[in-house]
Every structure is written in structure tokens, then in C-alpha cells.
VOPA-219215 format. One line per field, with one value per residue (C-alpha): x, y, z; residue number from 1. Coordinates in Angstrom, 2 decimals. Each point is the difference from the previous one (the first is absolute). Example, Ala and Ser with C-alpha at 12.3 -4.5 7.8 and 13.67 -1.06 7.14 Angstrom:
// VOPA-219215
u	12.30,1.37 $
v	-4.50,3.44 $
w	7.80,-0.66 $
resi	1,2 $
***
This chain:
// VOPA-219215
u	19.97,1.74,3.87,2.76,1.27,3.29,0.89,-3.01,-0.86,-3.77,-1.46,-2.96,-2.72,-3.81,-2.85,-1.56,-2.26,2.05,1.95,-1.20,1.00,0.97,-0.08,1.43,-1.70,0.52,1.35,-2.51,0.54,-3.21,0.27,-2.07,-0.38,-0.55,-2.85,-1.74,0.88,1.24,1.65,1.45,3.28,2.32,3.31,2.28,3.22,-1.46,-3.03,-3.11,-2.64,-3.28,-1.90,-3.01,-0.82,-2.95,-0.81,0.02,-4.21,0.31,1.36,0.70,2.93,3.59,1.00,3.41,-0.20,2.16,-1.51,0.35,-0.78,-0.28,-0.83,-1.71,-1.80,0.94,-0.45,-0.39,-0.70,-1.79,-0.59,-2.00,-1.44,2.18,-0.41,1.16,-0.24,0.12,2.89,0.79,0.11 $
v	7.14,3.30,-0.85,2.62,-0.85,0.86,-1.34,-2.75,1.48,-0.80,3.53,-1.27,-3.03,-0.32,-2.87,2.04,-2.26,-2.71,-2.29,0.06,2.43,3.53,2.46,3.56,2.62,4.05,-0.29,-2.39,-3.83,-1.40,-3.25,-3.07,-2.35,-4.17,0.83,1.97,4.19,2.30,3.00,3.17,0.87,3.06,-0.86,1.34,-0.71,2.02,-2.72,-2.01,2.37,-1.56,1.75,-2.07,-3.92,-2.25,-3.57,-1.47,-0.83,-1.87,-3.81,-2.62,-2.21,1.42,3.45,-0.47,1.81,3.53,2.99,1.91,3.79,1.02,3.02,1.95,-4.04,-2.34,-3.60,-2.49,-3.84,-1.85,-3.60,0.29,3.78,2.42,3.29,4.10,2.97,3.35,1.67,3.05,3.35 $
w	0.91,-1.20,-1.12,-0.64,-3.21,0.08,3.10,0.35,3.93,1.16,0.26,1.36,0.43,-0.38,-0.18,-2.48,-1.62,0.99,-3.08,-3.45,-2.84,-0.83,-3.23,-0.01,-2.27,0.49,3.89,1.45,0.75,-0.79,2.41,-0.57,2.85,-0.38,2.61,-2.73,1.17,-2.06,1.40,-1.85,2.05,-0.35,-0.88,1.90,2.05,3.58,0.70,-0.92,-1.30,-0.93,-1.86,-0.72,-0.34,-0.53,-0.27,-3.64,-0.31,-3.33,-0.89,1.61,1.46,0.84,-0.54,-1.57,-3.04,-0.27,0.18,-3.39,-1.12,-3.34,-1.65,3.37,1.09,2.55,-0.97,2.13,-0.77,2.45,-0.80,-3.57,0.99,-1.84,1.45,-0.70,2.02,-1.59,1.99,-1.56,1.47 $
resi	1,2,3,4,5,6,7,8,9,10,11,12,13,14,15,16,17,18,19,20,21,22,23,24,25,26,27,28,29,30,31,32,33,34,35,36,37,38,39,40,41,42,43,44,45,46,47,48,49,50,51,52,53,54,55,56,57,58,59,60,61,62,63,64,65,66,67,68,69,70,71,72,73,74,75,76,77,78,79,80,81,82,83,84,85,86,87,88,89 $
***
């Protein structure tokens, strides 16, 4: 869901990857879904634009954990797999 901060209006809706949780790094959302997908989105205020996603292959259990990127990586925990993606340009 895409809010208007200043007056709190829905700009729009999307499934996405469904609920689970989000980090923000150099205008992308980087969603990670309790099913296990990961999806790089575009933020912006016009409309859902995925840009890629894929299905978390390592650990085991729930995906809860938060999404976290670090110094050009994306970490993401996955049961007791700990794992980074080199995401720099």
C-alpha cells in the first residue's frame, strides 16, 4: 500500500508478495514475503513496479526476518541460513 504522507490518502494497493517485511535502500523497496519471495520494487507514488523477485532457496522454517542492505549486499536471514547478495551497480 502506497500512503500520501501529508494527508495519509491510499494512492494505490498491491498483493505484491503478499505480508511480510520491507527495507528501502537507493529508491527500491526490497520486499520480503512470509511465503519466502523477494521482490525489488520501484518506489514510487504512480504504481507497483516490480522489478525482479525470487524465492529465498536457503534455511528453513518461517521467513520473518527483515530484509537488510549494507554496504552494496542484501541480507536476508532465513531460519539459521544467513545469506548476502552483491547489489551494487
Amino acid at each position: 500500500m502506497c500512503l500520501a504522507l501529508d494527508s495519509g490518502e491510499v494512492m494505490y494497493e498491491e498483493r505484491g508478495v503478499g505480508r511480510g517485511s520491507i527495507a528501502y535502500a537507493d529508491g527500491m523497496l526490497y520486499c520480503y514475503g512470509e511465503k519466502g519471495t523477494l521482490a525489488l520494487v520501484r518506489a514510487s507514488p504512480e504504481g507497483y513496479a516490480s522489478v525482479s523477485r525470487f524465492k529465498v532457496p536457503h534455511g528453513e522454517g518461517q521467513h520473518w526476518a527483515h530484509p537488510v542492505v549494507s554496504g552494496g549486499r542484501l541480507y536476508i536471514r532465513h531460519g539459521d541460513a544467513l545469506v548476502a547478495y552483491e547489489i551494487r551497480k
